[in-house]
C-alpha positions as CSV (number, residue, x, y, z in Angstrom):
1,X,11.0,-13.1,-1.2
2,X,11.2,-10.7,1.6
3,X,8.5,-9.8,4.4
4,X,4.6,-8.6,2.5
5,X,6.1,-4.6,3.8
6,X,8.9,-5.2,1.5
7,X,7.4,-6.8,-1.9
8,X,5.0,-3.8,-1.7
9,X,7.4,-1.3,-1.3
10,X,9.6,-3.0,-3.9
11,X,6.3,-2.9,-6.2
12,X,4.9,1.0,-5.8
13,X,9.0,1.5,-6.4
14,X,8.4,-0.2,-9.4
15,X,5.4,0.9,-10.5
16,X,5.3,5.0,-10.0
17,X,8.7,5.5,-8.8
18,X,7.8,7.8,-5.7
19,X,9.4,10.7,-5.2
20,X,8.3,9.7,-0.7
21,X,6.8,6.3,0.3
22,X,6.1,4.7,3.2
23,X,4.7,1.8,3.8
24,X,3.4,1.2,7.8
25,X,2.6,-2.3,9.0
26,X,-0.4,-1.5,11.6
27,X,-1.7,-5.2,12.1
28,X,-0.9,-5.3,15.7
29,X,-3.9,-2.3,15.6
30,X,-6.0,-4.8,14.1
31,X,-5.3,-7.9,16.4
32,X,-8.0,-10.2,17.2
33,X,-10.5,-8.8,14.1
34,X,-11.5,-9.9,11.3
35,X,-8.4,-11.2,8.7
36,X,-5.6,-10.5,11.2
37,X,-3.2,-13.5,11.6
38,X,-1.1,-14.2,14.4
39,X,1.9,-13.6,12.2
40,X,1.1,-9.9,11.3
41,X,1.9,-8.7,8.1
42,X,-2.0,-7.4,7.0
43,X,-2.7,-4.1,8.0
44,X,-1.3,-1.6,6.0
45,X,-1.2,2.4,5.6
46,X,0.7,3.6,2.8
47,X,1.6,7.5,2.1
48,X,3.1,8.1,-1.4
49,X,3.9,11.0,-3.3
50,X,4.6,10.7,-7.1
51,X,4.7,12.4,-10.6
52,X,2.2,9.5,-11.4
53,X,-1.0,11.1,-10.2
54,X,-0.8,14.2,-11.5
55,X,-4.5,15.3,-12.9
56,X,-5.7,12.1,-11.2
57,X,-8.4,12.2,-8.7
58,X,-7.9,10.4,-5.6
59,X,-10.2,7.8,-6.5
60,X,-8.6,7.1,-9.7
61,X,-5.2,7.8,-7.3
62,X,-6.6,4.4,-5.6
63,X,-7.1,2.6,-8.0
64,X,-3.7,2.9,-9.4
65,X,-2.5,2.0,-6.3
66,X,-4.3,-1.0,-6.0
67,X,-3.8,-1.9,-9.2
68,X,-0.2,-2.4,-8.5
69,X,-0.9,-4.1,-5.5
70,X,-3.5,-6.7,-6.7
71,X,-1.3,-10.0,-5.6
72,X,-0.6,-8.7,-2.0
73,X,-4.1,-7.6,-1.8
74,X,-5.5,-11.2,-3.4
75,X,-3.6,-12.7,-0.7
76,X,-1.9,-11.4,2.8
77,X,-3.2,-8.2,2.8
78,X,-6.3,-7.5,4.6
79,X,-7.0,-3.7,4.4
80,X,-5.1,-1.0,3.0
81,X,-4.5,2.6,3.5
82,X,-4.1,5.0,0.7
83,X,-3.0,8.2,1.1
84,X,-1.4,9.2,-2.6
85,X,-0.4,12.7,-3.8
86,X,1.4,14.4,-6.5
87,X,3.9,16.9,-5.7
88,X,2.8,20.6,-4.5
């Protein structure tokens, strides 16, 4: 099954095959507030970079992300950081 870091990398792989990800576990930022768990693994910032968005705005660039991420989000992941791109 693998930590939450990897199932979501293994799923934006999936879904928009990126030409750069990465996928940054900040929950030790977030320790003590609100949906932080002892364990980590909720906090996440993730910079991608694919063909997928091109003509996209950012918000529908979010949504597309989160989309893809709807089972992490529905359950260990707290808050999530989207930085998505096409290429230059």
């Amino acid at each position: 099954m693998g930590t939450v870091r990897d199932r979501i990398i293994a799923q934006l792989n999936a879904q928009f095959t990126p030409l750069a990800l990465e996928v940054i576990d900040e929950s030790h930022l977030h320790a003590g507030h609100a949906g932080a768990r002892p364990e980590g693994e909720t906090h996440f910032r993730v910079i991608l970079t694919a063909d997928a968005f091109r003509g996209t705005s950012r918000l529908e660039r979010h949504r597309m992300v989160n989309d893809a991420l709807a089972e992490e989000l529905a359950g260990p992941v707290h808050a999530l950081a989207v930085k998505a791109d096409a290429p230059a």
